[in-house]
Structures are given as structure tokens and as C-alpha cells.
C-alpha positions as CSV (number, residue, x, y, z in Angstrom):
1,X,-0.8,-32.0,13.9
2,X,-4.4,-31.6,12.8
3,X,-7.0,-29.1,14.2
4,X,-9.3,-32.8,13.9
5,X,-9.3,-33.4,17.8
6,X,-9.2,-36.8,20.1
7,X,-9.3,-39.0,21.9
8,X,-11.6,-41.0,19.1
9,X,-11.9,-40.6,15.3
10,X,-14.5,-42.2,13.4
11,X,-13.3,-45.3,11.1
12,X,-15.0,-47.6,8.5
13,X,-14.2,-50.3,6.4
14,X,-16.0,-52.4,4.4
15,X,-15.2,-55.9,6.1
16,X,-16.4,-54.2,9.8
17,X,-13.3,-55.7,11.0
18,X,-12.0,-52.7,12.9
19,X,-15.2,-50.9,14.5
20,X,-15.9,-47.6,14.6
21,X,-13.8,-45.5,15.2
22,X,-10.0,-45.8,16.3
23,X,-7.6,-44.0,18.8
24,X,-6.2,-40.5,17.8
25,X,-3.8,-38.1,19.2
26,X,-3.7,-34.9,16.9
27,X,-0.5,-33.9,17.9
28,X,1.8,-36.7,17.1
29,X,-0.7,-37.5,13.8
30,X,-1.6,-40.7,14.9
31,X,-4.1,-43.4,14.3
32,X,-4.3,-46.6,16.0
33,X,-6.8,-48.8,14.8
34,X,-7.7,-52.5,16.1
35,X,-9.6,-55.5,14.6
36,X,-12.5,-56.5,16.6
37,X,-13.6,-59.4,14.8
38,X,-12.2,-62.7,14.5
39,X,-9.3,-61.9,12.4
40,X,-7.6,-60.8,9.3
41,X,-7.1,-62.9,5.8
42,X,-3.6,-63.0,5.8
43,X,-3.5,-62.7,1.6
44,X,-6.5,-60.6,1.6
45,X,-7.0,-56.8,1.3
46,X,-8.8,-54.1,4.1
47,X,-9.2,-51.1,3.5
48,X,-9.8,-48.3,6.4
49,X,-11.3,-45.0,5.6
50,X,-11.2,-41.7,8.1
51,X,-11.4,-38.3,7.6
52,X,-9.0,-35.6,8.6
53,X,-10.0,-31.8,9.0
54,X,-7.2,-29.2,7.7
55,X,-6.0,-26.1,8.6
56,X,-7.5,-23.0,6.9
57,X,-4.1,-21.9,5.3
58,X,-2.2,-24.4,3.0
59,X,-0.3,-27.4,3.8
60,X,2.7,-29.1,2.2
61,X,1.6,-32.2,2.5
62,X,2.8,-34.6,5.5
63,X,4.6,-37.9,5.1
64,X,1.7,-41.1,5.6
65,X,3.0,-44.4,6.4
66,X,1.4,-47.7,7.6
67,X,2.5,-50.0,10.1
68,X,0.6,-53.1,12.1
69,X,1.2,-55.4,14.8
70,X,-0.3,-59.0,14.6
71,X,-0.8,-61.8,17.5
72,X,-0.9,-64.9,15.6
73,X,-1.6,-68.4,17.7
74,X,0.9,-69.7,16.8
75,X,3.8,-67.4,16.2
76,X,3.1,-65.3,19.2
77,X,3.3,-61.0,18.7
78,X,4.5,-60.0,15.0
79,X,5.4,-56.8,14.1
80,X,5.5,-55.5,10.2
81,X,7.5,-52.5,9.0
82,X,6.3,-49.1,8.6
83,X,6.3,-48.4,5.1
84,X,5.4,-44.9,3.4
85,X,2.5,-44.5,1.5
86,X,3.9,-42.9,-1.8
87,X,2.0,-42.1,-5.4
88,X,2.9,-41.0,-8.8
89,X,4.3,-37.2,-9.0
90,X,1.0,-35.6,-10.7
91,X,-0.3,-32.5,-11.0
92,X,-3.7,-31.8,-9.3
93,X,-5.9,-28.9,-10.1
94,X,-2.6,-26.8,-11.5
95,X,-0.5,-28.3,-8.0
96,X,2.4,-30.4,-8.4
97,X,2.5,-31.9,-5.3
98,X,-1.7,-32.5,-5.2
99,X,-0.6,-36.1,-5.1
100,X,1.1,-35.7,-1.8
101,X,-1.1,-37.5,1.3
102,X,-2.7,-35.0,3.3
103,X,-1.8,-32.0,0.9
104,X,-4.2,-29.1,1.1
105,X,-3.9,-26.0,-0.9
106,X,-6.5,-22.5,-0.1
107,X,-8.8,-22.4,-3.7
């Protein structure tokens, strides 16, 4: 969970596409977001931003993924696979796993 509290969490993204701000419930970790214009680009990119507020104590890091539903005209409800949002195994400011999502250390 995060001490960030619902029901609502302010979104952006540069397109506008998904509004302000998106439903979230800080004890399952979840975001649910929805497009309020007229659609997605099927090849093109979006990007959603949001912020998080952490614990005062440290955090390992907690496992991110993505997954979305689509209702296309034609093909009716679509669903695409969660996948995990991984990166490349760096150190960040002397921490190994400062490339985890959502890892927070106490300076």
C-alpha cells in the first residue's frame, strides 16, 4: 500500500486522453485510468504520469506492471496482458536496487 490516499489520484499526460486524474485504492496499489477522448493510436505512444507519496522509513521497491482493456468497434472488449515494468540492474546514489519502481531509501 501507499500512505497516498483515494478514492482519486491526479493524472496527466501529454495527449489529454485520460483526464485528470484516475481511480485509486491505496491498499491493493492500484490505478485505474480511462481515455476520455475519442480514442487511442493503436501504433502510437501515451504516456501517463502520477505521483506516489512513500512511507518515511525505506522501501524495497514493489513490483509495477501495466495492463489495459480496449473496446474496439469492431472486435468488441479486448483485453492485453499485464506485463512488468522492468529496467537495467544500476546503482543509484550508492543503491543497487535504485532502479527498482517505486524504491525509496531514508538519505
Amino acid at each position: 500500500g501507499s500512505p497516498t490516499v483515494g478514492p482519486t489520484l491526479g493524472v496527466s499526460s501529454e495527449s489529454g486522453l485520460f483526464g485528470s486524474s484516475g481511480a485509486w485504492d491505496n491498499v491493493a496499489g492500484t490505478l485505474v485510468v480511462s481515455v476520455v477522448g475519442a480514442g487511442l493510436d493503436a501504433y502510437g505512444t501515451n504516456l501517463v504520469k502520477f505521483e506516489l507519496q512513500h512511507d518515511a522509513i525505506a522501501s524495497i521497491g514493489e513490483d509495477v506492471s501495466v495492463e489495459a482493456a480496449v473496446v474496439d468497434p469492431v472486435l468488441g472488449w479486448l483485453a492485453v496482458d499485464k506485463v512488468g515494468m522492468t529496467g537495467d540492474p544500476v546503482t543509484i546514489l550508492g543503491h543497487s536496487d535504485g532502479w527498482k519502481p517505486l524504491y525509496a531509501f531514508v538519505p
